[in-house]
C-alpha positions in Angstrom: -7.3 19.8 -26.3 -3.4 18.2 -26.2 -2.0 16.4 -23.3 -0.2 19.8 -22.7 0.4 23.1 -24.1 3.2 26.0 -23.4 1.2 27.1 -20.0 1.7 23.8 -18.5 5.4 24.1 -18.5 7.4 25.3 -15.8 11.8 25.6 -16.6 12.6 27.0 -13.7 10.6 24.8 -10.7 11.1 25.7 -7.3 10.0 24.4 -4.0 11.2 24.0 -0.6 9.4 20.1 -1.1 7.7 18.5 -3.1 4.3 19.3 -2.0 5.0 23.3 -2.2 6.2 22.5 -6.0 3.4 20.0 -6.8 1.2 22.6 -5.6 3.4 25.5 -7.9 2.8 23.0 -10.6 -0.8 22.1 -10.0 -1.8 26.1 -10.2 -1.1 25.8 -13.7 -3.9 23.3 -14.6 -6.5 25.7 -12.7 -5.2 28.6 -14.9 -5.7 26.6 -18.3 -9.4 25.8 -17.1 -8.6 21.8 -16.7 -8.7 21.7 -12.9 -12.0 22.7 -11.1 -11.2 22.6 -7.8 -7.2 23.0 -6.3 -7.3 22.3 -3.6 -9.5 19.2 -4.3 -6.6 17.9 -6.6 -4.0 18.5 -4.4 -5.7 16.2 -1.2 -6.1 13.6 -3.8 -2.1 13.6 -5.5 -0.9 13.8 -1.7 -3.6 11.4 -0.7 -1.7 9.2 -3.6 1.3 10.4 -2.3 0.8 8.2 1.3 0.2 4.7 -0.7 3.6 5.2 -2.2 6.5 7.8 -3.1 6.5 9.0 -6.6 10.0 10.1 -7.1 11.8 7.4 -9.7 15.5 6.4 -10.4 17.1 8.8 -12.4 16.0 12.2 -10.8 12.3 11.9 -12.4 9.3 12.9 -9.9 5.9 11.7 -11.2 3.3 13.1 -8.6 0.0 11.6 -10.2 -3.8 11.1 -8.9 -7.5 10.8 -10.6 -9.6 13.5 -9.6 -12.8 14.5 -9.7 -11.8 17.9 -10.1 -9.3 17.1 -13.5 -11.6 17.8 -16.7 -9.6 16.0 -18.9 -6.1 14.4 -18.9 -3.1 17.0 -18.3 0.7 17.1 -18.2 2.5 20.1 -16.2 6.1 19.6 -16.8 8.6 21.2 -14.0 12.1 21.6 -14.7 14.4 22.2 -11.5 18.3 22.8 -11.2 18.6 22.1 -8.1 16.7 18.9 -7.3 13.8 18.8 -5.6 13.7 15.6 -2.8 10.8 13.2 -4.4 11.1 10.0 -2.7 13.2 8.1 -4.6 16.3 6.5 -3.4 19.4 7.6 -6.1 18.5 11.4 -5.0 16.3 14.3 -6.0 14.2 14.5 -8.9 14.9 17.2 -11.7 12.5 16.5 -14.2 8.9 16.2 -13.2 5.4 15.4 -14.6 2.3 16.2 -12.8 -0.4 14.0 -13.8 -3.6 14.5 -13.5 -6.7 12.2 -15.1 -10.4 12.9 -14.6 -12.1 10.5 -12.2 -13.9 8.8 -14.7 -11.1 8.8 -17.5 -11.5 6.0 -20.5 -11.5 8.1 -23.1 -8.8 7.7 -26.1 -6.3 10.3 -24.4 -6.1 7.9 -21.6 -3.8 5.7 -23.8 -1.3 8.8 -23.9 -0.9 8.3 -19.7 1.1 5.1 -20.5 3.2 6.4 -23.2 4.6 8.9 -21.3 5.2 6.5 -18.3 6.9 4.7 -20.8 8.9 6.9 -22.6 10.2 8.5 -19.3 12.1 5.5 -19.2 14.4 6.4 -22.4 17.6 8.3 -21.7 17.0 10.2 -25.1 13.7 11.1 -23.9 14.8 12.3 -20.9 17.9 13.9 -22.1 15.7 16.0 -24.3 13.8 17.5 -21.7 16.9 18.2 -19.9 18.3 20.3 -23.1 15.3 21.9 -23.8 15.6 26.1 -24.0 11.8 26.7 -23.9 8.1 25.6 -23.2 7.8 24.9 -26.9 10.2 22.5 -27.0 9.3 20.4 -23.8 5.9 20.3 -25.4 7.6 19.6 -28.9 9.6 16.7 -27.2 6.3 15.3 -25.4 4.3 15.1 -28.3 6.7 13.7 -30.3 6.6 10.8 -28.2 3.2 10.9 -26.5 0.6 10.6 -29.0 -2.8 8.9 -29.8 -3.0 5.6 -31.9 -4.5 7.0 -34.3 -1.8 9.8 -34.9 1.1 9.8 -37.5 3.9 7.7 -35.7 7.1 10.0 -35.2 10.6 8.5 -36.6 11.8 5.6 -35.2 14.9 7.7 -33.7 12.7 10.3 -32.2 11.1 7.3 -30.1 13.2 4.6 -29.4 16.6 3.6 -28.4 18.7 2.0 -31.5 20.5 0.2 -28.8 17.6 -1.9 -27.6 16.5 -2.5 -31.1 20.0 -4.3 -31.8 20.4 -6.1 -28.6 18.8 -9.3 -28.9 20.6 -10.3 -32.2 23.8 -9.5 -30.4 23.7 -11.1 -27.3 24.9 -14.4 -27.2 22.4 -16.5 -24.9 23.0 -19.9 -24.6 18.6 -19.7 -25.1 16.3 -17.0 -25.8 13.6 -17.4 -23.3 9.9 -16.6 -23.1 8.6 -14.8 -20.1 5.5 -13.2 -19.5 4.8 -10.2 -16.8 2.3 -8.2 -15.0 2.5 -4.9 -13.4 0.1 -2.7 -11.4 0.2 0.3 -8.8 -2.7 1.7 -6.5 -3.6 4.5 -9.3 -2.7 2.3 -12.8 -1.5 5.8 -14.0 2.4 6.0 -13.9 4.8 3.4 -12.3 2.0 0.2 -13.9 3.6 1.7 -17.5 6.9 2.6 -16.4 7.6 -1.3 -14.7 6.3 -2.9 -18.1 8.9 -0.5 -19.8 11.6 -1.1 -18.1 11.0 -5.2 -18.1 10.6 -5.1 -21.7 13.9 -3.2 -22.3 15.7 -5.5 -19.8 14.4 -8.4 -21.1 15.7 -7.3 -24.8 19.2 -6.6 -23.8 19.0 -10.3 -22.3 18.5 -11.7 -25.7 14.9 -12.4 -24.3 11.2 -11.9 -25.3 8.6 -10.7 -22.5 4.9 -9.7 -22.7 3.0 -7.7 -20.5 0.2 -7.3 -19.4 -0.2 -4.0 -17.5 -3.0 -3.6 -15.1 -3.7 0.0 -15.2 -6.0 2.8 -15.8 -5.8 2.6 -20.1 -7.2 -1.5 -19.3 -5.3 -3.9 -21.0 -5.1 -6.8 -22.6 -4.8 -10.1 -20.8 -2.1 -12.6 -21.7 -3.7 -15.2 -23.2 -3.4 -18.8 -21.8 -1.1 -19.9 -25.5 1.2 -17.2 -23.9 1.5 -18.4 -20.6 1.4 -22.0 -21.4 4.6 -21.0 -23.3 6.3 -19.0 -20.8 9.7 -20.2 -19.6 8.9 -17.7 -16.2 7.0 -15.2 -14.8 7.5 -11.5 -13.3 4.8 -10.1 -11.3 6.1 -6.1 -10.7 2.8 -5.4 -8.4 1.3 -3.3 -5.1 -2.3 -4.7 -6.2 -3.2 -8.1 -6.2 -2.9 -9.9 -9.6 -5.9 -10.2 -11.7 -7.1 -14.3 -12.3 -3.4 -15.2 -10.6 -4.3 -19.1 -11.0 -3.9 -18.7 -14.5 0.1 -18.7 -13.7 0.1 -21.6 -11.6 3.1 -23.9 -12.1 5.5 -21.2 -13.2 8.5 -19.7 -11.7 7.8 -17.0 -10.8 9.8 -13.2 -9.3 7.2 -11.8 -7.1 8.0 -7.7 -6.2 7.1 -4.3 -5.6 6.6 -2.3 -9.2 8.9 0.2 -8.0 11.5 -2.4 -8.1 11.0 -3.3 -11.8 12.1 0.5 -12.3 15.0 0.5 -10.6 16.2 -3.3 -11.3 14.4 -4.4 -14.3 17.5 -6.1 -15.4 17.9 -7.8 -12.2 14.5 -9.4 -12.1 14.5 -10.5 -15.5 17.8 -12.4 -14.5 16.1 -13.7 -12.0 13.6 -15.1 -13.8 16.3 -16.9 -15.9 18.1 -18.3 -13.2 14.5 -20.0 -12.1 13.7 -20.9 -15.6 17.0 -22.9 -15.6 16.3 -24.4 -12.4 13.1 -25.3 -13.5 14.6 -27.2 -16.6 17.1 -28.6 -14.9 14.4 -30.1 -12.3 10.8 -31.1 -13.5 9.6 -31.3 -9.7 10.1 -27.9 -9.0 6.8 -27.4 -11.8 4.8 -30.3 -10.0 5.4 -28.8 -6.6 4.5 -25.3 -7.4 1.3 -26.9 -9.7 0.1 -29.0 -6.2 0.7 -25.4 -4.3 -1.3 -23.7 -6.6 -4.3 -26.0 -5.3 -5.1 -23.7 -2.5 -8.0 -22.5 -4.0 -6.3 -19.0 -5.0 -5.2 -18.5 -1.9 -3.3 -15.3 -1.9 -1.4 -13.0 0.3 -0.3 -9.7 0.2 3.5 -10.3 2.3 6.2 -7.8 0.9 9.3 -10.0 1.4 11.4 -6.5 1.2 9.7 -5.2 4.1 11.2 -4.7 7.4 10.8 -7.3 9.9 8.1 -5.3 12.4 6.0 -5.2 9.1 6.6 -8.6 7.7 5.0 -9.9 11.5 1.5 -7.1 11.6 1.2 -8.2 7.7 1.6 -12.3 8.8 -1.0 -11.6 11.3 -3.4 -9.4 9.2 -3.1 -12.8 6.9 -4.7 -15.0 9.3 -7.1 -11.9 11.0 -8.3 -11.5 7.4 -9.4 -15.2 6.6 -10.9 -15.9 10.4 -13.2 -12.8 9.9 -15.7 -14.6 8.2 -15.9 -17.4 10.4 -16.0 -14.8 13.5 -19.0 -12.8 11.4 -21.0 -16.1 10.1 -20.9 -17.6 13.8 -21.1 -14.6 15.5 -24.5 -13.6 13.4 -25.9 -17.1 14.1 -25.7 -16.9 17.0 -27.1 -13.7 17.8 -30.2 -14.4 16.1 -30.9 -17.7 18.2 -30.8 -16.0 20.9 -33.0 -13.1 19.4 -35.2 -16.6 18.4 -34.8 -18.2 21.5 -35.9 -15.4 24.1 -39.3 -14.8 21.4 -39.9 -18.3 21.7 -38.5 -19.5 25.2 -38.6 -16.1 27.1 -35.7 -14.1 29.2 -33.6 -17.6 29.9 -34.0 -18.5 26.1 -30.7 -17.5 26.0 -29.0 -19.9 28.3 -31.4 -22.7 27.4 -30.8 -22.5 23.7 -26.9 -23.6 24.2 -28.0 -26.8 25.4 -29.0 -28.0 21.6 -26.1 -30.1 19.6 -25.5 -32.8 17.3 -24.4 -36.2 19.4 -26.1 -36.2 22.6 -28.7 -39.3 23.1 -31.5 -37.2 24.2 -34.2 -34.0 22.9 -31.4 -31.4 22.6 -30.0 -33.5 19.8 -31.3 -31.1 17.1 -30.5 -33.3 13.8 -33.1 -36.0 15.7 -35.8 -33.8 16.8 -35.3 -30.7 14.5 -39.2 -29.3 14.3 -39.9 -26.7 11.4 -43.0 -25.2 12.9 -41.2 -25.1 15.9 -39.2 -21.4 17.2 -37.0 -23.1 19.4 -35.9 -25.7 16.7 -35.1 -22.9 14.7 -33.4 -21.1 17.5 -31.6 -24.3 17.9 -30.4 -25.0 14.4 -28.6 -21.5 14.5 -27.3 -22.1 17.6 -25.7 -25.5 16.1 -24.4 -23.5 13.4 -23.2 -20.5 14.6 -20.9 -22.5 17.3 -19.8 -25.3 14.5 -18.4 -21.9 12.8 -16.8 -20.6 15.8 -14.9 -23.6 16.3 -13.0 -22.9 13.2 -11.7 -19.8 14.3 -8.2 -20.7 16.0 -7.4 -23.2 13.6 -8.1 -21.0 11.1 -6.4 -17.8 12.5 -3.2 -20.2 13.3 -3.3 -21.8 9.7 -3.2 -19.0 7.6 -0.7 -17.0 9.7 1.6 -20.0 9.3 0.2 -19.9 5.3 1.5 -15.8 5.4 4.9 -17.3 6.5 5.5 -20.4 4.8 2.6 -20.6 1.9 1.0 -23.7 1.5 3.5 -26.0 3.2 2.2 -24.1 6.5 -1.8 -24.7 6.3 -1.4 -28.5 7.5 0.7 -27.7 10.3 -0.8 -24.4 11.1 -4.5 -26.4 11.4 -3.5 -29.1 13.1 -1.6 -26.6 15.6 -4.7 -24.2 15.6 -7.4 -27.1 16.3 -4.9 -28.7 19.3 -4.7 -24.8 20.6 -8.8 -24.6 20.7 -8.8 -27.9 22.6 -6.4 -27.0 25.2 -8.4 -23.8 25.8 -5.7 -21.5 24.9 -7.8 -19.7 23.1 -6.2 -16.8 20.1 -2.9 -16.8 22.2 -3.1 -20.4 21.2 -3.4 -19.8 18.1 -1.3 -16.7 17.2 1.9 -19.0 18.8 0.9 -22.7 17.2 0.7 -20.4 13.8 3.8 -18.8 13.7 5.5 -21.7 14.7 4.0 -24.0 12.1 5.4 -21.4 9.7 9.1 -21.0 10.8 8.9 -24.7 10.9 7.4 -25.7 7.5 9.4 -22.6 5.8 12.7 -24.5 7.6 11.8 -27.8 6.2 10.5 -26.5 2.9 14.2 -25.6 2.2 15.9 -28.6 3.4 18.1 -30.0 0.4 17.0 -33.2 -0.1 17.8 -36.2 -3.0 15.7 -35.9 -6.2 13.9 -39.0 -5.4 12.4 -37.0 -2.8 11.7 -33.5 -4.4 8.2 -34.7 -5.4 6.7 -36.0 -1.9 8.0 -33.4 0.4 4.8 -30.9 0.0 2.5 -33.7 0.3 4.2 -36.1 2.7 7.4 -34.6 4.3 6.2 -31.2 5.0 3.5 -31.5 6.8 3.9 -34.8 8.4 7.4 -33.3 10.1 6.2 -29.5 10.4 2.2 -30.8 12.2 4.9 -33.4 14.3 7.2 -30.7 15.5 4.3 -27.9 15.8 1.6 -30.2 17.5 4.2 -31.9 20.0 6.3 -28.6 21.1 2.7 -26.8 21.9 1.4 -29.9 23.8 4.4 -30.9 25.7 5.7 -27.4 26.5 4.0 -24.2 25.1 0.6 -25.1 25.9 0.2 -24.9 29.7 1.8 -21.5 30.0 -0.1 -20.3 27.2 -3.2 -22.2 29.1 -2.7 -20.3 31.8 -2.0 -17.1 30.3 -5.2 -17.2 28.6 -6.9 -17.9 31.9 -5.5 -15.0 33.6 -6.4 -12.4 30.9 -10.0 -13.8 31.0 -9.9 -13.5 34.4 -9.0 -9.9 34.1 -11.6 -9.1 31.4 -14.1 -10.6 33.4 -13.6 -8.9 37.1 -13.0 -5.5 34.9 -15.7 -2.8 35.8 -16.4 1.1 36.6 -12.8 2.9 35.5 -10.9 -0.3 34.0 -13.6 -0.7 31.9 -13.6 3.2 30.9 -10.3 3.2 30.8 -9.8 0.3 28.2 -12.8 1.9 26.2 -10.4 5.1 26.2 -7.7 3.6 24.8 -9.2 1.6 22.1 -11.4 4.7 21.3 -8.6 6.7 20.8 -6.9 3.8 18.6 -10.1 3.4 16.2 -9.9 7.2 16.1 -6.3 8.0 15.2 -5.7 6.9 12.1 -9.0 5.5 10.0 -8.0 2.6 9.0 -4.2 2.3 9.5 -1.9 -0.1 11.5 -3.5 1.9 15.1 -6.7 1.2 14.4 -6.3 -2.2 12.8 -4.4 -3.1 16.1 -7.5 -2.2 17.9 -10.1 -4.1 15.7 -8.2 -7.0 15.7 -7.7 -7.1 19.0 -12.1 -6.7 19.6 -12.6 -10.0 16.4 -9.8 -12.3 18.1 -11.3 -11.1 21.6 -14.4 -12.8 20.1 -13.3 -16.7 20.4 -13.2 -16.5 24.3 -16.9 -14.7 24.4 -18.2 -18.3 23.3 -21.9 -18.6 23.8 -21.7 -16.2 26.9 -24.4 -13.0 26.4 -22.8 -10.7 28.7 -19.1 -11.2 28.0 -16.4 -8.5 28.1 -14.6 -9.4 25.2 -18.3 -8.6 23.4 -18.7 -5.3 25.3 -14.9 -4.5 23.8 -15.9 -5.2 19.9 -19.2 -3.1 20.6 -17.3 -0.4 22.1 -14.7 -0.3 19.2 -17.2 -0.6 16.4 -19.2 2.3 18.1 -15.8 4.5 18.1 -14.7 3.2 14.6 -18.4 5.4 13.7 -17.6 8.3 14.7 -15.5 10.6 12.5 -17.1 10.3 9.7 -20.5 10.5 11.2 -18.8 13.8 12.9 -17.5 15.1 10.3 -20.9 14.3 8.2 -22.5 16.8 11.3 -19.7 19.1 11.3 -20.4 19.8 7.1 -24.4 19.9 7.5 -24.4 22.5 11.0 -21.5 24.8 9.5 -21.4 24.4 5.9 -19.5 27.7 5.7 -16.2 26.2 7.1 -15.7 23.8 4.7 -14.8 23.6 0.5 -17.5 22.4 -1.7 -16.1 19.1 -2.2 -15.7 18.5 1.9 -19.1 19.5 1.8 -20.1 16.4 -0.9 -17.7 14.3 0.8 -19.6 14.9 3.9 -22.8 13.6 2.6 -21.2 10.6 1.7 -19.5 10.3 4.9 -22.7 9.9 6.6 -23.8 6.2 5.2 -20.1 5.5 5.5 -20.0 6.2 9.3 -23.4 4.3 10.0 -22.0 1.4 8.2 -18.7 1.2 10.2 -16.6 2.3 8.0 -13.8 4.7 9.5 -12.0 5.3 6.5 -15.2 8.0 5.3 -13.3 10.8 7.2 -10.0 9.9 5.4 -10.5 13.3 2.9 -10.9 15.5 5.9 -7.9 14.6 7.6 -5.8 14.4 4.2 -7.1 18.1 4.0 -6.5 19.0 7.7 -4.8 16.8 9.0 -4.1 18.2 13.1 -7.3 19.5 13.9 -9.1 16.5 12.1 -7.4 13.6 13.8 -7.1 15.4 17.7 -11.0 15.6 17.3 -11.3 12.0 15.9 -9.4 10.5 19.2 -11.1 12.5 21.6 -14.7 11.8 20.5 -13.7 8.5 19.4 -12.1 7.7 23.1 -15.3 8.9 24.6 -17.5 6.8 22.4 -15.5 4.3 23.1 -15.3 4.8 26.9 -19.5 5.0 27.1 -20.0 1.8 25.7 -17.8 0.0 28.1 -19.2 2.0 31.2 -22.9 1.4 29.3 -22.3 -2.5 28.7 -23.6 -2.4 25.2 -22.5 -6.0 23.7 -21.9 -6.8 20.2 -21.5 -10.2 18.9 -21.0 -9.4 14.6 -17.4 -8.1 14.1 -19.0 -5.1 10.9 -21.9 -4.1 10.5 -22.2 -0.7 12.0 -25.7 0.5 12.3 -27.5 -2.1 10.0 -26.6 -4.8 12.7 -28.6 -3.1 15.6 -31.1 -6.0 16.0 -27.8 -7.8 16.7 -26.7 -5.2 19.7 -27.1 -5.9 23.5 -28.5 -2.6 25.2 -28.7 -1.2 21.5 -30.2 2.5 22.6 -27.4 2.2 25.3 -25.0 2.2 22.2 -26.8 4.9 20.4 -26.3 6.9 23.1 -22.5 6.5 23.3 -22.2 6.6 19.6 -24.1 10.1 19.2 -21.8 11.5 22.4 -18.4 11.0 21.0 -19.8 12.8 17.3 -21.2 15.2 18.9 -17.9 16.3 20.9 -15.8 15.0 17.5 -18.2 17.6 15.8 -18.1 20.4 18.4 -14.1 20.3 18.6 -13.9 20.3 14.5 -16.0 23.3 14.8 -14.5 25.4 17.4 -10.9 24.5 15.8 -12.0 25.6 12.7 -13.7 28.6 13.6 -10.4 29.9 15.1 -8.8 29.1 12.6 -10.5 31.1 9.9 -11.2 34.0 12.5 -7.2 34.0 12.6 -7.1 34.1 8.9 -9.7 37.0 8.4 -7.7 38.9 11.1 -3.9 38.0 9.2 -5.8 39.3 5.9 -6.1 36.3 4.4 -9.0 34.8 2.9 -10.0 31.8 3.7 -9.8 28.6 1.2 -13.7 27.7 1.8 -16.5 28.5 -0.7 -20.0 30.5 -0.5 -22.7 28.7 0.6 -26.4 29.1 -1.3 -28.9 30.5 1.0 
């Protein structure tokens, strides 16, 4: 079957926004038998929709998604006079493409996605579908342009712009450079294409040449290393992480959102030619960014376009992101020496066990008197190891917050700072200030304009050895001690905390886990249970462990609730909720909130109140219950791991049941009001 056909073509779109039109426009696809399910469809495009706005430069809207309900790739084509708001920043859209690909996709018509991204970004294209009279011309004007490899190619007017053809012989440059590019967006469907368009037309009206290599849903070809040996610069137009990025290490490089290759394509790709020049101009630059490409791959995701509130949650999600395997490889260690250690040593195993280390003269040196046939040696040895991970933790949360800041210039500092923080006792505090000072500080000094001469010892010498000077001596002389003592009084407050202070904090960080699955709330209240972790040390009955048990206990719930709510009342809920609910059930035993996502995409009010009140209560039962919880994931599979674990069954199957119940009762009244308006409502028959 084609892309599209006369049915899929609407000339006269209305909507009062965009999801009332997308929805106008997604009716169509059910009527030519390519969509299965609507309303399906229409929770994935708007579930899209959230990781990024769709509407593009030049009044185009391209509301997109893969779906298990799409049989095989579709085009609806809307048409509106008036403009219907979209996202995008110049104004409304007029022309829009709804696209929908099966879940699966691959197939040849696959290809045909990308064309169209592409040619959306010719006027003539564009100004065609604008003239058009009737359906059988938008779908004339489509095909004419989108079309399989293997089909007769259309004339070169009907597809490309003369003007871009020309270009390169007729611009002057002083030098034609070579760049290379990569694009990508969460779906790989629209804006990947689009970006790689637009840089490729920029780059030919600079009297340039540019390849790339587009990370999206057709798959692609990767650059291969002749062609970015031979690049003068490189443009990364991304929201994913770049595929193999090492392999562009020592380039300059533009680093930006995809949307922005769309909207400034010629900007970037100026840019890239400004670094190239300074690049020329100064060999160093290459050997700097080649040593700072050393990191091991070390990536992360900072949008430098971002507002300031989100450039600091994503600095910190940097260093949360690379401590959380220390925090889970010590915290697991130790857990299971003390499991060892009470088999082997009985109920003070526990607070025996912590007397084992490395440098001490006499038998609780483990590396002189490790035993293999021996429990408590074993208990011991994980014990050792466990705790020699844990000490990493501040140093590790500091130095790659300052690394989120500064890049690599900020790990020495950030380290240093982190490891000086841990000494003092000043715990995450510690380390959350000594790492976003060693950033500020290195990112100062890293643009200091210094003498050539210099330019090639600054990242290995300068750099640090001023940024760890400044960092190290500010916390020690004056941050420390109030820090210090800072610290101490929180501790002191987690520690005398009991009866409602404890419910009450459960309550809150419940409600956090609970409200948005996954999002900046309940990230807030995770992070704050793993950094609460480095001031638990070896102690079994801690708070701050009695926190991360109480938020990974609430972080279960909706989807285990919503798993319950599916299985007792099938009848309230579409098919897919249904399979989505059987899903949702290892999801929510194995911690992971985000299982519950497609129910609140789909309902959103009456999903999310029940997920913060049975989440709060979950969470509020653990506290009151003191079940402790050393592993920062896990979920059900780490029970063994759980202090007072039938404790925490209990709390966890209270907070789905009353998640559960709520869904329920909301929904019930809602389809009772339904039935009693007339309406019918949007569920399916069950099988009895």
């Amino acid at each position: 079957m084609p892309l599209i056909n006369e049915e899929q073509v609407v000339l006269d779109l209305t909507g009062t926004d965009r999801h009332e039109a997308t929805d106008t426009l997604a009716a169509r696809l059910v009527a030519t038998g390519r969509c299965t399910d609507l309303d399906q469809f229409l929770a994935d495009v708007r579930d899209r929709e959230t990781k990024m706005a769709t509407g593009l430069p030049g009044g185009i809207g391209i509301p997109h998604a893969r779906s298990a309900a799409i049989t095989e790739p579709s085009l609806v084509f809307g048409r509106t006079t008036e403009g219907i708001d979209w996202g995008a920043k110049d104004g409304p859209a007029h022309l829009v493409f709804l696209i929908a690909a099966p879940e699966g996709g691959g197939d040849a018509h696959m290809q045909m996605l990308p064309k169209l991204a592409r040619a959306l970004m010719r006027t003539e294209f564009r100004e065609a579908l604008q003239g058009a009279t009737t359906a059988a011309e938008v779908v004339a004007v489509v095909n004419a342009n989108v079309q399989l490899d293997d089909a007769p190619k259309p004339a070169p007017a009907a597809s490309a712009d003369p003007a871009a053809e020309t270009t390169a012989s007729d611009v002057p440059a002083a030098r034609s450079l070579k760049l290379v590019g990569v694009t990508s967006c969460p779906t790989g469907i629209a804006h990947t294409y689009m970006a790689a368009e637009a840089l490729e037309r920029a780059a030919v009206e600079a009297g340039h040449t540019i390849k790339v290599e587009t990370q999206g849903s057709a798959g692609s070809t990767p650059l291969s290393r002749a062609e970015i040996a031979e690049a003068d610069a490189v443009v990364f137009a991304h929201d994913l992480a770049v595929k193999d990025i090492g392999r562009f290490a020592g380039k300059p490089t533009v680093d930006v959102g995809v949307k922005k290759a769309i909207s400034d394509g010629p900007e970037l790709i100026a840019r890239a030619a400004t670094l190239a020049a300074e690049w020329q101009a100064d060999p160093a630059k290459a050997a700097q960014a080649a040593a700072a490409s050393a990191a091991s791959g070390l990536t992360t995701k900072v949008d430098n376009e971002a507002r300031v509130g989100t450039k600091i949650r994503q600095w910190l999600m940097t260093g949360v992101s690379y401590m959380i395997p220390f925090v889970a490889a010590g915290g697991i260690l130790i857990a299971l020496s003390f499991m060892v250690a009470q088999i082997a040593l009985g109920a003070n195993g526990a607070i025996q066990i912590v007397k084992f280390n490395l440098t001490s003269p006499d038998a609780f040196n483990i590396a002189q008197h490790f035993n293999p046939v021996s429990l408590t040696s074993w208990a011991a040895l994980l014990f050792v190891m466990g705790s020699a991970s844990f000490g990493f933790l501040v140093p590790i949360l500091s130095g790659f917050i300052a690394f989120a800041i500064a890049d690599r210039p900020g790990l020495v500092p950030g380290i240093v700072g982190g490891a000086i923080a841990a000494s003092m006792n000043a715990g995450f505090l510690g380390g959350l200030v000594t790492g976003f000072v060693a950033g500020f500080v290195a990112r100062w000094i890293a643009h200091w304009r210094v003498h050539k001469g210099v330019r090639g010892v600054m990242p290995v010498v300068v750099i640090p050895l001023l940024s760890t000077l400044i960092t190290a001596g500010l916390f020690i002389t004056i941050l420390g001690r109030p820090i210090v003592w800072l610290m101490t009084q929180l501790n002191g407050w987690l520690n005398s905390m009991s009866g409602a202070g404890a419910l009450i904090l459960g309550l809150i960080l419940g409600a956090m886990m609970g409200f948005d699955l996954g999002g900046p709330v309940n990230k807030t209240a995770y992070t704050f249970a793993t950094t609460g972790l480095l001031a638990a040390g070896t102690l079994t009955n801690a708070p701050q462990l009695k926190i991360m048990a109480a938020v990974m206990a609430a972080g279960m719930v909706a989807p285990l609730a919503m798993a319950l709510a599916t299985a007792v009342r099938p009848r309230l809920f579409t098919e897919p909720e249904r399979e989505n609910g059987k899903a949702a059930w290892l999801l929510g035993f194995s911690f992971i909130s985000e299982g519950a996502i497609p129910f609140a995409a789909a309902d959103p009010i009456r999903i999310i109140v029940s997920s913060v009140i049975g989440s709060a209560v979950t969470g509020g039962l653990s506290m009151i219950l003191g079940a402790t919880l050393r592993a920062p994931h896990g979920g059900i599979w780490v029970l063994p791991l759980i202090g007072q674990p039938l404790l925490f069954l209990l709390a966890l199957a209270v907070g789905v049941a009353v998640m559960a119940l709520i869904v329920i009762i909301l929904k019930t009244v809602a389809q009772n009001r339904a039935i009693a308006a007339g309406v019918e409502p949007v569920t399916e028959s069950v099988a009895v």
